[in-house]
N, C-alpha and C positions, 0 to 999 in steps of 0.2 A: 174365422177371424173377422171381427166386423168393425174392432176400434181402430180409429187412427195413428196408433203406436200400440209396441210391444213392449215387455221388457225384456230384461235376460233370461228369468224364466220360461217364459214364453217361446224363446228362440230354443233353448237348452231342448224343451217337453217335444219342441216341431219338429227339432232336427233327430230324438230320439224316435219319435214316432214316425218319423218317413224313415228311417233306417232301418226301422222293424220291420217295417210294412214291404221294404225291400231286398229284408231275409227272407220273405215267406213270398217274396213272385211279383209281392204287389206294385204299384206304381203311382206317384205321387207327382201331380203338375203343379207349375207356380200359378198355371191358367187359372183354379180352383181360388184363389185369392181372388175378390171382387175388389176390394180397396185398393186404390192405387198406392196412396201413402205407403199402407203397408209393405205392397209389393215391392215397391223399390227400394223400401227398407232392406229386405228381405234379400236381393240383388244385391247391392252394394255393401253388406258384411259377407258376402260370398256365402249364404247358407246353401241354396241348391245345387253350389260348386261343390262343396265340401261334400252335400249328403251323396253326391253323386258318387267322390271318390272314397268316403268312410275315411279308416283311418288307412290307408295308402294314399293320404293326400299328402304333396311333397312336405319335409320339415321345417320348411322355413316359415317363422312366423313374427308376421307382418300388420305393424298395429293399421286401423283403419282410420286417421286422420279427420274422414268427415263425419264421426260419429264419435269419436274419442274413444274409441274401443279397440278392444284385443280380440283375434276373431276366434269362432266357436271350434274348440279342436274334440278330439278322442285323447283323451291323456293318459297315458299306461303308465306304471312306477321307473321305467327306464327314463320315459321322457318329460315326467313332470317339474326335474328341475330347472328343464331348459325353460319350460312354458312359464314357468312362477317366475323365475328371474326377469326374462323377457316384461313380464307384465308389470312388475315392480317396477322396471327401470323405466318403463314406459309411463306408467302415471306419475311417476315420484320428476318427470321431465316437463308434465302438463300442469300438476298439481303441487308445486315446490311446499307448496307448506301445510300442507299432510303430512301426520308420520304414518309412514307405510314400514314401521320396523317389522310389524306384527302378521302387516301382508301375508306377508312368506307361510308363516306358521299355518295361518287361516287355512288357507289355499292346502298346503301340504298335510295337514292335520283330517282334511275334509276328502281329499281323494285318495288318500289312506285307508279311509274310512271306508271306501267302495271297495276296495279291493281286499280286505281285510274280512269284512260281514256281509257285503249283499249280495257277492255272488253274481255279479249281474253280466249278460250274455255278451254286452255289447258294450263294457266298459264305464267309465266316466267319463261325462263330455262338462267341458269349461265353457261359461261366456260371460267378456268382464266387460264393463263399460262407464265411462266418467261423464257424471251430467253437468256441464259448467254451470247452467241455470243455479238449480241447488246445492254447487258443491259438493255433489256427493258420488262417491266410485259404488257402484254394484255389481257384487262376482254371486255366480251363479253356478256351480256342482250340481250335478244328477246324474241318473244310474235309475235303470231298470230290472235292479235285481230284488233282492228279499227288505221287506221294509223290517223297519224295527221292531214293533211289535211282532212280527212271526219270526225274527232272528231271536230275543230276548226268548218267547213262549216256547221255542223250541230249545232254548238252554235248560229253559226250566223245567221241563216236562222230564228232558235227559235227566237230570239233576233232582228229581225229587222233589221238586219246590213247587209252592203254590203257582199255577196258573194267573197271568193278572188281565187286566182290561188294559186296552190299545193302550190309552192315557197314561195307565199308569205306566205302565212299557215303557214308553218313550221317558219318563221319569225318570223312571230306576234306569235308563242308559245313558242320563244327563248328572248322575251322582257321582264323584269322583272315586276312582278306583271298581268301580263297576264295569264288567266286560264279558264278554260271551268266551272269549279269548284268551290265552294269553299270550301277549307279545311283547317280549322285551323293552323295545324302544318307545312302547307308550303305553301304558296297561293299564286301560282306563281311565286316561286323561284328555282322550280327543275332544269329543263335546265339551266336558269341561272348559278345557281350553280354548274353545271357540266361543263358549260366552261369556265365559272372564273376560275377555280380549273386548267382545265386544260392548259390555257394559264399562269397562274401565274406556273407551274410547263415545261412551253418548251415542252408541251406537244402534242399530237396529238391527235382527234378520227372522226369518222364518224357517220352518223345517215341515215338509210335507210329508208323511210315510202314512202308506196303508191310508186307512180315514181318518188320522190326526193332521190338526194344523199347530204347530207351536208360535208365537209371536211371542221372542225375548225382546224386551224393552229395557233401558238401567234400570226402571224402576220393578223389575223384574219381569215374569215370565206368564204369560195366557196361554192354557190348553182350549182347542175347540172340535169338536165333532166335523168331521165334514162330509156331504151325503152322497159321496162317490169316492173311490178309489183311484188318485193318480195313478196311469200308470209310467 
């Protein structure tokens, strides 16, 4: 880490990746940060507190004031309505004139979405944060389980169906009523609904899986290559 700030992403990928690295033995210092800036970023949302205790870290959650953020939790399906509520009520107190009806849905639509398809060892982790400069709240979801593209190809392979490329993958899980799944309460309208939501609101976000990068803009949607695999 060499820039002067992070974003949520960043925090989300650091605090995944030292919690991994701490399944398998390994050990991860704050020392290892050169940048001060960052470090004390990195302190004061409590990140190496939390990687420390995973998710046995206590329930209470406690927005951070000097960064106008919510801090990075493990969110499992028991306890994601506390943490979306919590988070609403918290920017909707900073930021009065936003609508955050939509909040909710984003958030819950999106860590759904991990525990429904990716399979992933170590959960979903949240981290959300409001930038008064620009106005602008950013939540960040991730999960190191199965990306889209091998959830979609592995339906399809079960299923008969053509094999597709990454790109398209990630497509045909952005089309409504499309699902690997099927599950009552949303059967192929999560994505959907996360960029309806965010084009009806002038809004922005990205999706990383496998080597795709998505950038939904109102004015629609950019596939791109990218020459690594998040993990």
């Amino acid at each position: 880490i060499s820039n002067s700030f992070i974003t949520p992403i960043d925090v989300v990928l650091l605090t995944q990746c030292i919690i991994q690295l701490k399944n398998y033995g390994n050990q991860f210092s704050i020392t290892h940060i050169k940048n001060q800036l960052v470090k004390k970023y990195i302190e004061n949302i409590g990140l190496m507190s939390f990687c420390d205790a995973n998710y046995i870290a206590p329930q209470t959650i406690n927005s951070i004031p000097s960064y106008t953020a919510m801090p990075i939790r493990r969110v499992e399906r028991e306890t994601m309505n506390t943490y979306i509520n919590s988070t609403q009520n918290y920017f909707a107190s900073i930021c009065g004139e936003k609508d955050l009806t939509m909040l909710n849905l984003c958030l819950s639509e999106l860590i759904n979405n991990v525990y429904d398809h990716s399979y992933s060892k170590i959960g979903a982790y949240v981290f959300c944060q409001y930038y008064p400069t620009n106005n602008e709240i950013i939540l960040c979801i991730g999960d190191l389980g199965l990306g889209i593209p091998e959830s979609v190809n592995t339906y399809m392979a079960n299923n008969d169906k053509t094999i597709l490329s990454n790109i398209d993958c990630v497509k045909w899980a952005l089309r409504e009523r499309n699902t690997i799944g099927s599950f009552p309460y949303n059967a192929g309208k999560g994505l959907d609904n996360v960029n309806s939501f965010v084009k009806a609101n002038n809004s922005s976000w990205q999706l990383f899986t496998n080597a795709v990068k998505l950038n939904g803009h109102p004015s629609g949607k950019r596939y791109s290559k990218i020459p690594f695999i998040i993990l």
